[in-house]
C-alpha positions as CSV (number, residue, x, y, z in Angstrom):
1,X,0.0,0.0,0.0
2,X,3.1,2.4,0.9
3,X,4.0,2.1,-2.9
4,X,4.0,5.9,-4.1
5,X,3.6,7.3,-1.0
6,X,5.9,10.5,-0.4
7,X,7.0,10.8,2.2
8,X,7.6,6.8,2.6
9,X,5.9,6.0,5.4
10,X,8.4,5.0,7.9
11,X,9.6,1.7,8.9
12,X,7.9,0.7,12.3
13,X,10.1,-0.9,13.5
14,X,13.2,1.1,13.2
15,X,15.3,3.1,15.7
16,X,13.3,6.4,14.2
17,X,9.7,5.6,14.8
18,X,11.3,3.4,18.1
19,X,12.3,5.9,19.9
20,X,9.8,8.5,19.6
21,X,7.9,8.4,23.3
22,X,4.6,6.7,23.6
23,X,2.6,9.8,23.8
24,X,4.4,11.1,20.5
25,X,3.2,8.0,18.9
26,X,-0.3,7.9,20.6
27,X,-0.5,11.6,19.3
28,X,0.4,10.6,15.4
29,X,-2.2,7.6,15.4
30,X,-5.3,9.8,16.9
31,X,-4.2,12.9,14.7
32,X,-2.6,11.3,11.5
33,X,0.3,13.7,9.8
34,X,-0.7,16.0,7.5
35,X,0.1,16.1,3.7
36,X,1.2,12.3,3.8
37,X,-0.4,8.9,3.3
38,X,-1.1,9.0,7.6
39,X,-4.6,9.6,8.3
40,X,-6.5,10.1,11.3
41,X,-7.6,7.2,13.5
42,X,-9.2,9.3,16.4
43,X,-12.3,10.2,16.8
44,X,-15.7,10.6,19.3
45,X,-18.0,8.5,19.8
46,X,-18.5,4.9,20.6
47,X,-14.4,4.0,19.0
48,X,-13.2,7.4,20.4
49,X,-12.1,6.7,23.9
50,X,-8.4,5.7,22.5
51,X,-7.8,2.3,23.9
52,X,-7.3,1.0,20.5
53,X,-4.8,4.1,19.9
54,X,-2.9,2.8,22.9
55,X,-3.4,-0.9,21.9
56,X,-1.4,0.3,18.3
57,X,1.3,1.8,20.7
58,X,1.9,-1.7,22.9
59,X,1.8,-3.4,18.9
60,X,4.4,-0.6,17.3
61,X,6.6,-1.5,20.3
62,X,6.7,-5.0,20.2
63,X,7.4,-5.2,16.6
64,X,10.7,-5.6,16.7
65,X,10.6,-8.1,18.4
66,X,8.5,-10.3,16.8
67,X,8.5,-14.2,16.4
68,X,8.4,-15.7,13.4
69,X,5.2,-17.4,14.5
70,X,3.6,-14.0,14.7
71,X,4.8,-12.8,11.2
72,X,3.3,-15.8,9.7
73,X,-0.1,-15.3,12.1
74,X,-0.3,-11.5,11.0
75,X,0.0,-12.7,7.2
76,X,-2.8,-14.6,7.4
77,X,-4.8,-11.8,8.4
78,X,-3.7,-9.5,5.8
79,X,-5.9,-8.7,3.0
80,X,-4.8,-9.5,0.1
81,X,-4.8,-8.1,-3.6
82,X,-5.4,-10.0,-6.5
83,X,-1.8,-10.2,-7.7
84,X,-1.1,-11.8,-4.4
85,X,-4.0,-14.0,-4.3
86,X,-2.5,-15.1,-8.3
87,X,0.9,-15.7,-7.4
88,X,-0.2,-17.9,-4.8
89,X,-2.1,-19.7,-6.4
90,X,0.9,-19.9,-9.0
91,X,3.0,-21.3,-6.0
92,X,0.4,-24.0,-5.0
93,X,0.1,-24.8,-8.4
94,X,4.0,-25.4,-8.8
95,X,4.3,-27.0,-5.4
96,X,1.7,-29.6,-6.7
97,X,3.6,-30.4,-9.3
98,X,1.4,-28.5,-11.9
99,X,3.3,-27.0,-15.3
100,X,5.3,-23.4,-14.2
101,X,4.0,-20.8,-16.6
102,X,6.8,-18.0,-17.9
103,X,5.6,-14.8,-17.0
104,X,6.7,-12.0,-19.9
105,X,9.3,-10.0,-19.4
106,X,8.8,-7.1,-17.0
107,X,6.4,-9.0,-15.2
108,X,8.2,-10.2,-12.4
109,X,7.9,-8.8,-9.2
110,X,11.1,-6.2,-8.5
């Protein structure tokens, strides 16, 4: 999704976004940044208290720190888009044995 974004949206789980205090981060979730690809995730009403802004705080600091078990839990959640969905189906196909179709040039992934 970050593809095209300017500014990139920073990496989560680096020493940049890491060290920035809890209330700093707490404060960019409710309030987004303007200009960028950040939105706004605060609000009134029945969502608006902020415990999910905090809950997004404990899960931005445990990031780097995660298992591999939790990398492959998280990926099963993600939505995915239909190139995704196609090249795995591509790689079930090949793991079963099935004929590997070329893709034209320029079409793989970079």
């Amino acid at each position: 999704m970050a593809h095209g974004l300017y500014p990139k949206p920073p990496d989560l789980r680096g020493q940049r976004t890491q060290k920035l205090s809890d209330g700093e981060l707490f404060w960019i979730i409710e309030n987004g940044v303007r200009f960028t690809g950040m939105p706004a995730f605060g609000g009134t009403g029945e969502h608006g208290s902020g415990d999910d802004s905090w809950k997004l705080v404990r899960f931005i600091r445990h990031l780097p720190q995660l298992t591999m078990e939790e990398r492959m839990e998280m990926d099963r959640y993600n939505p995915k888009g239909p190139d995704d969905r196609k090249e795995e189906q591509e790689e079930n196909d090949f793991l079963q044995g099935q004929p590997v179709q070329q893709k034209p040039p320029g079409a793989h992934h970079h």
